[in-house]
ROFIVEX-428624 format. One record per atom (N, C-alpha, C, O): residue in one letter; z, y, x. Coordinates in steps of 0.05 Angstrom, whole numbers, plus 32768, in hexadecimal, padded with zeros to 4 digits. Atoms other than C-alpha are relative to their C-alpha. Layout:
N
AZYX;...
//
This chain:
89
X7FED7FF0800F;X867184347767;X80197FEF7FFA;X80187FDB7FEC;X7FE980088013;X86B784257759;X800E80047FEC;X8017801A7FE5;X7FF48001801E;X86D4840F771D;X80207FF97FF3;X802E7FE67FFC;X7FE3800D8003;X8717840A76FB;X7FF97FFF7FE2;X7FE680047FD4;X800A80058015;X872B83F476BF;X801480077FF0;X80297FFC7FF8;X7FF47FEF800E;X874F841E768A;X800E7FEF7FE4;X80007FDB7FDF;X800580148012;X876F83FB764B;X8008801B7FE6;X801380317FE8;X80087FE4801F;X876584287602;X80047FE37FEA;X80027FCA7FEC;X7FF680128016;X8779840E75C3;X7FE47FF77FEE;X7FCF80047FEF;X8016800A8009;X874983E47597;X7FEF800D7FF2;X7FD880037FF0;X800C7FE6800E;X87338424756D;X7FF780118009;X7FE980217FFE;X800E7FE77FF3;X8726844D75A4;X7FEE7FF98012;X7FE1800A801D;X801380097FF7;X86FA841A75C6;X7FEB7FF87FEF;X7FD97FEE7FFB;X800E800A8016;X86D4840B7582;X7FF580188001;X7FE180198010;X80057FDA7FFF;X86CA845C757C;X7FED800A801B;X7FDC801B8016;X800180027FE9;X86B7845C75C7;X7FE17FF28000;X7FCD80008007;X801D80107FFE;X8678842275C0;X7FF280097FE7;X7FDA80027FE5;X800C7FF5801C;X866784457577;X7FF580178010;X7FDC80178011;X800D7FE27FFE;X865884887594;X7FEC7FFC801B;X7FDC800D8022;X800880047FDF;X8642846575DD;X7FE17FF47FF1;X7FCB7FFE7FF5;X80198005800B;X860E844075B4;X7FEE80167FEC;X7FD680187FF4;X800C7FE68005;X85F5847C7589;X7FFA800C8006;X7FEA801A7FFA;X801C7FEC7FF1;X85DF84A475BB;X7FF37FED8015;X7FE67FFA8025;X800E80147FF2;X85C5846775E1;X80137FFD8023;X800A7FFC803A;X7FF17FF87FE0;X85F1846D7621;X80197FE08000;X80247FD47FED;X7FE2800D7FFD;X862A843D763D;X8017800B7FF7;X801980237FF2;X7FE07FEF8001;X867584477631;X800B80058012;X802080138010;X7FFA7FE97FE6;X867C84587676;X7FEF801A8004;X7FF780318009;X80037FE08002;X864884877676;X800880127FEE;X8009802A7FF5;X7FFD7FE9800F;X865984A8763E;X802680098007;X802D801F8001;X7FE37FF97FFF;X86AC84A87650;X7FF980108024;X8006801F8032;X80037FE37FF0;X868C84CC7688;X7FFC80188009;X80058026801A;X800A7FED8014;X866584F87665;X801980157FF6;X801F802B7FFF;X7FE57FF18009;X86A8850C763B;X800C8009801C;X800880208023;X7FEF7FFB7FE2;X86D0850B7683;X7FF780258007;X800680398008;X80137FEB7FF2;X86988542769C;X8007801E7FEC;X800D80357FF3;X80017FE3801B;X869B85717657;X801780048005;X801A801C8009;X7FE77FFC8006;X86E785687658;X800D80188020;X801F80288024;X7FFA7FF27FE8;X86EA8587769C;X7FF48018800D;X7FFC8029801D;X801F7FE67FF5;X86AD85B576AB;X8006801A7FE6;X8009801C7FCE;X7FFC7FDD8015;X86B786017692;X7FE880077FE2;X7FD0800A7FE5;X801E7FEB8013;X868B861E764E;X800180198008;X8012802B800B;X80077FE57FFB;X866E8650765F;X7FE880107FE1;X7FD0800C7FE6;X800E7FEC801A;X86498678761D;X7FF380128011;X7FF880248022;X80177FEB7FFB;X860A86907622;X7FFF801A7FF8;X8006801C7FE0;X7FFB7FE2800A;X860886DE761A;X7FED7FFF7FEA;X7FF480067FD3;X80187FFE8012;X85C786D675F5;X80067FF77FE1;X800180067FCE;X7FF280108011;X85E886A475C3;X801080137FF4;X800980217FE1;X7FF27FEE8008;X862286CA75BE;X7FFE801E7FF1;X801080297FE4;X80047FE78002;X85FF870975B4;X7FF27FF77FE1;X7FFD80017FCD;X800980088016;X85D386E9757D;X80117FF27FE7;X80077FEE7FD1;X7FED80048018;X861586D07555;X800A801A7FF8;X800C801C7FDF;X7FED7FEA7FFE;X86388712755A;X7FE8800F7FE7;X7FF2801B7FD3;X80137FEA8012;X85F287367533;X7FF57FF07FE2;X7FE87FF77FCE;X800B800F8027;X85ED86F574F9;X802480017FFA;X80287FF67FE4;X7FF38002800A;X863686FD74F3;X8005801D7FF4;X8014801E7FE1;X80057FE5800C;X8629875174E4;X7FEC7FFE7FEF;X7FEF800C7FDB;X801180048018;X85F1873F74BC;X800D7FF87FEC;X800780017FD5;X7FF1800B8017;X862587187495;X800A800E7FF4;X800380127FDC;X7FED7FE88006;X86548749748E;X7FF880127FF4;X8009801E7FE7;X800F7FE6800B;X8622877D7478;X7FF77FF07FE3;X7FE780017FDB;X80158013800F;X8604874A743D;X8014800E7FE3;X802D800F7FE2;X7FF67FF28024;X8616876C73F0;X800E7FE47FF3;X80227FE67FE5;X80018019800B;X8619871E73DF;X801A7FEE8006;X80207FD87FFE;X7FF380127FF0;X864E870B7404;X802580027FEA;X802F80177FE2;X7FED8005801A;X868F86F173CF;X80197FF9800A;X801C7FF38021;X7FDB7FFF7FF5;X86D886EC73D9;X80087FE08000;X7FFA7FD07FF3;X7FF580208007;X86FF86A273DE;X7FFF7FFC7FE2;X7FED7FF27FD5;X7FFE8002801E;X871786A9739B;X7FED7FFA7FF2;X7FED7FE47FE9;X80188008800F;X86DA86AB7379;X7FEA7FE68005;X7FD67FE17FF7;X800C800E7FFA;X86C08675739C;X80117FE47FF5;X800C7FCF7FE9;X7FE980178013;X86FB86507387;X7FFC7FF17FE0;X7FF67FDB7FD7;X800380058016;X86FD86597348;X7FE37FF17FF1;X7FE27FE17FDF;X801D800F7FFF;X86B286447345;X7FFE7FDF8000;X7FF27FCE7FF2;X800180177FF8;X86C3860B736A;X80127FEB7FE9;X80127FD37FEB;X7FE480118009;X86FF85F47336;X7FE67FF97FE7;X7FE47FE57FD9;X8015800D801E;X86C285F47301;X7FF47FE77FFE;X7FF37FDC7FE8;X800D80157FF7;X869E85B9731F;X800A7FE47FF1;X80217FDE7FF4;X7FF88013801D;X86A5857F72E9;X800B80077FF0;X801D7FF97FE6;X7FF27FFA801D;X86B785A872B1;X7FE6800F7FF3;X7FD3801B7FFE;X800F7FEE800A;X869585C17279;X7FF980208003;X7FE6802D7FFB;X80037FDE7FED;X86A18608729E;X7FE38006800D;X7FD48019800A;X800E7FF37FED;X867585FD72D2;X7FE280077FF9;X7FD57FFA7FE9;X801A7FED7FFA;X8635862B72DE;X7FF87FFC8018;X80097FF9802A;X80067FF57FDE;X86058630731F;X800880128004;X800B80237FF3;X7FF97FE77FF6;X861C865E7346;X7FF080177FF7;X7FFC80297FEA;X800D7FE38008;X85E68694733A;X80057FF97FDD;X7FFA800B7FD0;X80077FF78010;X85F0868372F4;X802780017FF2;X80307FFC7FDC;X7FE58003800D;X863E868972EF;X800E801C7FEF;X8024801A7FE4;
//
């Protein structure tokens, strides 16, 4: 196999042997890995797709379901004598 040799800045080769060692792989295999994803089509499974499309109408249909705002304002309670759990606000 031939090889060349690329030069990347000291943060993106640190980044590069962090993620190459975490999934156990070289930093050539894995910058070939990326190479492969960056170039090869997604294709979405219908099945997948079809099964987001019926938990995102489930969502939609849910009595429970609360506006930003109120989530907000909830959220602004959080270290103050205000705040409540949620079910108990």
């Amino acid at each position: 196999m031939k090889t060349e040799t690329i030069e990347i800045d000291d943060s993106t080769a640190t980044a590069l042997k962090r993620r190459a060692a975490e999934r156990g792989v070289t930093v050539p295999e894995l910058v070939a890995e990326l190479a492969t994803l960056a170039v090869s089509p997604v294709e979405a499974d219908v099945d997948e797709v079809a099964e987001l499309d019926r938990r995102w109408q489930a969502f939609e249909t849910q009595d429970s379901v609360v506006s930003n705002d109120d989530v907000v304002q909830w959220l602004q309670t959080w270290g103050t004598p205000a705040f409540r759990s949620w079910r108990n606000r």
